[in-house]
PLY file of the C-alpha trace (Angstrom):
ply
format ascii 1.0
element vertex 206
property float x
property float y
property float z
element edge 205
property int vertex1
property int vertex2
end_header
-104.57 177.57 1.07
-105.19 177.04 4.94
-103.05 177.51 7.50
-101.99 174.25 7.89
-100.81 173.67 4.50
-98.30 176.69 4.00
-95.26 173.69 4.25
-96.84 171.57 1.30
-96.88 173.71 -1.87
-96.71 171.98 -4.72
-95.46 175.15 -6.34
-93.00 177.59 -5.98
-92.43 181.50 -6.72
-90.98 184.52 -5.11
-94.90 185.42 -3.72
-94.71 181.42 -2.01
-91.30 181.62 -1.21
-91.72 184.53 1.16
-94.98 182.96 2.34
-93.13 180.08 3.53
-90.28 182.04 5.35
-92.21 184.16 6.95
-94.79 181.12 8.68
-91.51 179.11 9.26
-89.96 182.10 11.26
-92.95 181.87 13.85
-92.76 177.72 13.64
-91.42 175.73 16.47
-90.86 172.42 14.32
-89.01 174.44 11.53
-86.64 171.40 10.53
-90.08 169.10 10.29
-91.33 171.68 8.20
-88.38 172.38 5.67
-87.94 168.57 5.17
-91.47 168.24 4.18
-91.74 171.27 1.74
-88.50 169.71 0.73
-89.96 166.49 0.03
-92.84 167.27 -2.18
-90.87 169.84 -4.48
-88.34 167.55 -5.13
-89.42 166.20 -8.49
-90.73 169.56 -9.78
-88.46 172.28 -8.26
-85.08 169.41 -7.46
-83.06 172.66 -6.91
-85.23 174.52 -4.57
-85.76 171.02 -2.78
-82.07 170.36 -1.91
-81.51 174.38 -0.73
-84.45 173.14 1.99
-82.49 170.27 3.03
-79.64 171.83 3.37
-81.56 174.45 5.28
-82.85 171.55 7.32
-79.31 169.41 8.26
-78.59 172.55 9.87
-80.94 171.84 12.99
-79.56 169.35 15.50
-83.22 167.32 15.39
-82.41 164.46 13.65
-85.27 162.33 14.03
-86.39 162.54 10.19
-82.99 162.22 8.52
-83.53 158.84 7.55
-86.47 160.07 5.47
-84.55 163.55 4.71
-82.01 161.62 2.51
-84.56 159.51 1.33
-86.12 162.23 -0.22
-83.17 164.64 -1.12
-82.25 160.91 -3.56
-85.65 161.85 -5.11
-84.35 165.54 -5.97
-81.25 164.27 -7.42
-82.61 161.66 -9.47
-84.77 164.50 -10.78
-81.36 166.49 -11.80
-79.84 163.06 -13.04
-77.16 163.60 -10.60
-77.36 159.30 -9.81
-74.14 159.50 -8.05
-75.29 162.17 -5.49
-78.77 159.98 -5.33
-77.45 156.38 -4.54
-75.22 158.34 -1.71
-78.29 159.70 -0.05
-79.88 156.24 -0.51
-76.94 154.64 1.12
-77.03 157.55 3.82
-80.93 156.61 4.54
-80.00 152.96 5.14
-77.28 153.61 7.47
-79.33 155.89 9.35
-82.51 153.08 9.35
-79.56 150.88 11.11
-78.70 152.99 14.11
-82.60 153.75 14.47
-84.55 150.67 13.37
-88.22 152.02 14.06
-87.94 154.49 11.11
-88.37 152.92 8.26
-88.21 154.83 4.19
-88.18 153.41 1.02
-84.66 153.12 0.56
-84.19 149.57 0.98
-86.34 149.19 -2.65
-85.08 152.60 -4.16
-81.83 152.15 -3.86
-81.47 149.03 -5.64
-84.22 150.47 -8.44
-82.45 153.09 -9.00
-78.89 151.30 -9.85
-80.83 148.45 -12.34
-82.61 151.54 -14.02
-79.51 153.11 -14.52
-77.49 149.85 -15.87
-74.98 149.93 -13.49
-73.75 146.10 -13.50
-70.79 146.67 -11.11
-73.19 147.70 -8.65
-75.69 144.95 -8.66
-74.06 142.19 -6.15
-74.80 145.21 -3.85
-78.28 146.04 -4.72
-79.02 142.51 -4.27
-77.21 142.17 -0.86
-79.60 145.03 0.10
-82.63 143.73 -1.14
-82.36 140.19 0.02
-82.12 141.84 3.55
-85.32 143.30 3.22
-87.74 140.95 1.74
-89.88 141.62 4.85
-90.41 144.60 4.40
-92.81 144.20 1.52
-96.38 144.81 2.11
-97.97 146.60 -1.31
-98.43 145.16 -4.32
-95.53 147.86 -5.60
-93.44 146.79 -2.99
-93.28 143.33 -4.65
-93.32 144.57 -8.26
-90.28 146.83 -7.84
-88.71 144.11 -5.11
-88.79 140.99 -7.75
-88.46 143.33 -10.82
-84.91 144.35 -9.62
-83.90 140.86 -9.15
-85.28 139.82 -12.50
-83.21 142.48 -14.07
-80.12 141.43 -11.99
-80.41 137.77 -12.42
-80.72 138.37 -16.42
-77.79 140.10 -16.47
-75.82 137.43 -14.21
-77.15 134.42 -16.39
-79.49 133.37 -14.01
-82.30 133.13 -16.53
-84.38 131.03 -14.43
-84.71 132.92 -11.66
-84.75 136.34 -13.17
-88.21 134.57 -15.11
-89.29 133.54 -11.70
-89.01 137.34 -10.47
-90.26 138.45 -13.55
-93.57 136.96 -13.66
-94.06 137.68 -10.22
-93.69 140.98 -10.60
-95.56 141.22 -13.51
-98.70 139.54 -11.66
-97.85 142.20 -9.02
-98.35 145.20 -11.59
-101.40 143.55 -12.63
-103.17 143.75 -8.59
-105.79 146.40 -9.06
-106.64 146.89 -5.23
-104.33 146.60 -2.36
-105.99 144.56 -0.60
-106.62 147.12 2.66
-110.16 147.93 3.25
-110.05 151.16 3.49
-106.89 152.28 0.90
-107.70 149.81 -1.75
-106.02 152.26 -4.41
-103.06 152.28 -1.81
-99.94 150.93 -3.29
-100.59 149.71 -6.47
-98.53 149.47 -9.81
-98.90 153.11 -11.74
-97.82 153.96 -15.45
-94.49 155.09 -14.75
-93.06 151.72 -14.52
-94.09 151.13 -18.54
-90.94 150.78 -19.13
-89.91 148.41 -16.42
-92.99 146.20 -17.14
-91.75 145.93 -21.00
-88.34 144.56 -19.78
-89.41 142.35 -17.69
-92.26 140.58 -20.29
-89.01 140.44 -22.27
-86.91 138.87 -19.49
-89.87 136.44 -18.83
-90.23 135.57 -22.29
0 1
1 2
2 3
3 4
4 5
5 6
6 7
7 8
8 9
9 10
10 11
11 12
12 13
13 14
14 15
15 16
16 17
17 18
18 19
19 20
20 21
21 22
22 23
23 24
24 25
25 26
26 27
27 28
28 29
29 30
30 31
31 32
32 33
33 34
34 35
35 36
36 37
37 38
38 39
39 40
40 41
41 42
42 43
43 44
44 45
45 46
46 47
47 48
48 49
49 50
50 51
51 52
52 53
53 54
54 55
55 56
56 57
57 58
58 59
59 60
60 61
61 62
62 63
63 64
64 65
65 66
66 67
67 68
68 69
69 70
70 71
71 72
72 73
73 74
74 75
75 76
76 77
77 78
78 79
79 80
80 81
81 82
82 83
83 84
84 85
85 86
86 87
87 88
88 89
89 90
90 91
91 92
92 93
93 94
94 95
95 96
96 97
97 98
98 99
99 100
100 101
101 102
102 103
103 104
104 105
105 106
106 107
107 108
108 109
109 110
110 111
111 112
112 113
113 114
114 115
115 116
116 117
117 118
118 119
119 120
120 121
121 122
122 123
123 124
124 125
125 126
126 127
127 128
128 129
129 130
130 131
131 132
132 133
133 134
134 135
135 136
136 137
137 138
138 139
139 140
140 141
141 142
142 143
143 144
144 145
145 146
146 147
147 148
148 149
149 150
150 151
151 152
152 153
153 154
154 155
155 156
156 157
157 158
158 159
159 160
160 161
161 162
162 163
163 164
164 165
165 166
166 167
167 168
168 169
169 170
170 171
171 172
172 173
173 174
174 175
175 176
176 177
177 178
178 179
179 180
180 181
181 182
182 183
183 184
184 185
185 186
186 187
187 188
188 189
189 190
190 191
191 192
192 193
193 194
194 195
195 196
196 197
197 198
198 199
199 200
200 201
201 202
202 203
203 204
204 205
């Protein structure tokens, strides 16, 4: 590992752990840092993740909390603690609103994560939130999830027109194959883990 990557191990043991503590003693940026290594451990190592963030709300810098929450949702979701997740979502979009030049993924995750979970009395919400970002799509997963949650939504409101209207589009979305950027044409697109997703919505659209 070189020196520069001692905040992004995708791993985690006693021998890393000190590793980590001892290069973040010496670091100036230690809350940049933490939030990182917090970042990518969350799906793997969701408890280790949210002791960094904690770690890193300590610090007064609070230029990367928008992001920070973002990513302490992902380490919930993997504990299936949803409650705890959609709180840091709705923490990330509040934040986004008092500084509108840093932008996460909350504004798509958010939403996603209330239709996966089937939880109807939250969906005028999720829509409210999604509606208000439509602009903010650029990659061809951007649309798929976007139009996927509102297919989901408007199936479950009756609106079976429009949720087929989402539903295919989001379904031609999933089937993109390059981004369309020259030079990250593998750079948002459509991966397996939506199988299920894709399989509900070729239901809704049928």
């Amino acid at each position: 590992m070189s020196n520069e990557d001692w905040y992004r191990n995708t791993e985690w043991n006693i021998e890393i752990e000190e590793a980590f503590y001892l290069k973040l003693k010496r670091a100036r940026r230690k809350e940049q840092y933490l939030r990182i290594q917090a970042s990518i451990l969350s799906s793997k190592y969701p408890d280790i993740s949210l002791t960094l963030f904690d770690q890193y709300f300590e610090f007064t810098e609070d230029f990367d909390h928008a992001q920070a929450y973002c990513d302490m949702a992902s380490a919930y979701i993997s504990k299936d603690m949803v409650e705890e997740a959609l709180n840091s979502y709705e923490k990330s979009l509040n934040r986004e609103l008092e500084f509108p030049n840093l932008k996460t993924d909350a504004y798509i995750l958010f939403p996603l994560t209330i239709v996966k979970n089937k939880l109807v009395h939250l969906y005028p919400k999720a829509e409210t939130v999604l509606k208000a970002n439509k602009s903010r799509l650029m990659f061809p997963i951007d649309y798929f999830r976007w139009h996927a949650a509102l297919a989901i939504i408007g199936a479950s409101n009756g609106n079976n027109d429009s949720a087929s209207e989402h539903a295919q589009i989001a379904l031609n979305s999933a089937q993109i194959k390059k981004s369309g950027f020259t030079f990250h044409q593998s750079l948002g697109l459509v991966g397996k883990e939506y199988k299920s997703i894709v399989k509900k919505l070729r239901e809704i659209y049928a």
